[in-house]
C-alpha positions in Angstrom: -3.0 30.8 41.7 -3.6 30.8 38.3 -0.6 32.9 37.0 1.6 30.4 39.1 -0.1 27.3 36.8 0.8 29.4 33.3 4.1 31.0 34.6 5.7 27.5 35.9 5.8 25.9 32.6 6.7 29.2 30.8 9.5 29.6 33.0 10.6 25.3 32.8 10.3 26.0 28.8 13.0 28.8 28.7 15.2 27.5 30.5 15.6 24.6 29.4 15.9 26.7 25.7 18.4 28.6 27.3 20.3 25.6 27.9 19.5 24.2 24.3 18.3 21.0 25.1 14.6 22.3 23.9 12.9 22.1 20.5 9.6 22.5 19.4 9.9 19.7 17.1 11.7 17.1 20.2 8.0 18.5 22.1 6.1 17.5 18.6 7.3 14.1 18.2 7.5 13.2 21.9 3.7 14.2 21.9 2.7 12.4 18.8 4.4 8.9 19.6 2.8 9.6 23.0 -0.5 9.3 21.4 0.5 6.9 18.3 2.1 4.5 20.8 -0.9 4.6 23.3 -3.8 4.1 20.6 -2.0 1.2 19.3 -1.4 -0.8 21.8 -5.3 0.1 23.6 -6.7 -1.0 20.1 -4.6 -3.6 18.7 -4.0 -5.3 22.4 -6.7 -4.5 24.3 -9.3 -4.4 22.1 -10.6 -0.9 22.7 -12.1 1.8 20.4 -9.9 4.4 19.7 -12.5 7.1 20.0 -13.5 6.8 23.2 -10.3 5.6 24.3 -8.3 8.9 23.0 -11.1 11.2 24.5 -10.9 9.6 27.6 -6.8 8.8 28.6 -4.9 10.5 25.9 -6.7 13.9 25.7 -6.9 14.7 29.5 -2.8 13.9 29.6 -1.9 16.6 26.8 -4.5 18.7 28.3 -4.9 21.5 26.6 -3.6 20.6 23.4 -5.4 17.7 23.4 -7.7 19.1 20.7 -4.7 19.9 18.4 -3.6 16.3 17.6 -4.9 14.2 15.0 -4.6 10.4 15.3 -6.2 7.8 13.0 -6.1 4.0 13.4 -6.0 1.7 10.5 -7.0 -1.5 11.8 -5.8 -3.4 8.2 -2.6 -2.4 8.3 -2.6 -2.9 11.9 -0.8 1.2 12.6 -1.8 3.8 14.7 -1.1 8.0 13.3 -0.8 10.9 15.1 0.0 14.3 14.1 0.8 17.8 15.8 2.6 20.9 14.8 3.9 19.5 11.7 5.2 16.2 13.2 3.7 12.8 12.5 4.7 9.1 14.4 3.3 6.1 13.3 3.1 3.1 15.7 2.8 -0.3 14.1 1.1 -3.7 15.9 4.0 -6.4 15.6 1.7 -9.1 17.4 3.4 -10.7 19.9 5.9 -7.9 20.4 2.7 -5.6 21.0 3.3 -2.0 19.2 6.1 -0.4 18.3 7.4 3.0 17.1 8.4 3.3 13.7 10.4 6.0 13.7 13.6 6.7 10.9 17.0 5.6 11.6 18.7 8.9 12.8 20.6 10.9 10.2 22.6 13.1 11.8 25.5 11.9 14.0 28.4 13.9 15.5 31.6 12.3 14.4 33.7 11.4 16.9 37.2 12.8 16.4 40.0 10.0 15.1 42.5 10.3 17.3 41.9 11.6 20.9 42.9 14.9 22.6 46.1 14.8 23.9 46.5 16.2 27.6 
C-alpha cells in the first residue's frame, strides 16, 4: 500500500513534466504563498499565534515538507514570510481587504503576433 502512496504522486509529477506545465519553482511559490497567505490572515484577522497555528493547519497540509518551510510574521509591518527551495512570498494585512499577496508584476509575456494568421 505504501509503494502505491509514493508511486501516485511520482507518477502525477512526470507527467505533468512531460507535458511541461510543471516546475519546481511554480511548486515553490504555490507552497510558500500557501503558507504566507494562511499565517496572515490567522494572525492579522483572527488573532491567532502563528506558532501554534502553523504547527497545527499549515504543517499537516504540506505534510512532509512541512518542516522545510520557513515563515516569520512581523506584526509592525503587518506581513507574513515564507520560504522554500529558494522561493519566498510575502503576504501583506491591508485591513479591511484582509491579506493579500504581494507578489511582482509578471515580466515575461508572450507577444501576441500583429497581424493574425491568415487561413
Amino acid at each position: 500500500m505504501r509503494t502505491v502512496i509514493v508511486a501516485l504522486p511520482l507518477a502525477l509529477s512526470l507527467a505533468l513534466a512531460a507535458c511541461g506545465s510543471y516546475s519546481p519553482e511554480r511548486v515553490a511559490a504555490t507552497a510558500t504563498g500557501f503558507v504566507s497567505h494562511q499565517l496572515c490572515s490567522a494572525v492579522f484577522v483572527s488573532g491567532s499565534e502563528p506558532e501554534p497555528f502553523y504547527h497545527t493547519a499549515i504543517e499537516p497540509v504540506l505534510s512532509p515538507l512541512g518542516d522545510l518551510v520557513t515563515h516569520e510574521v512581523d506584526r509592525a509591518a503587518g506581513t507574513a514570510t515564507a520560504r522554500f527551495a529558494g522561493s519566498e512570498t510575502r503576504a501583506v494585512y491591508r485591513g479591511a481587504y484582509g491579506c493579500t499577496l504581494d507578489l511582482p508584476p509578471q515580466a515575461s509575456f508572450r507577444p501576441i503576433a500583429a497581424d493574425p494568421p491568415t487561413i
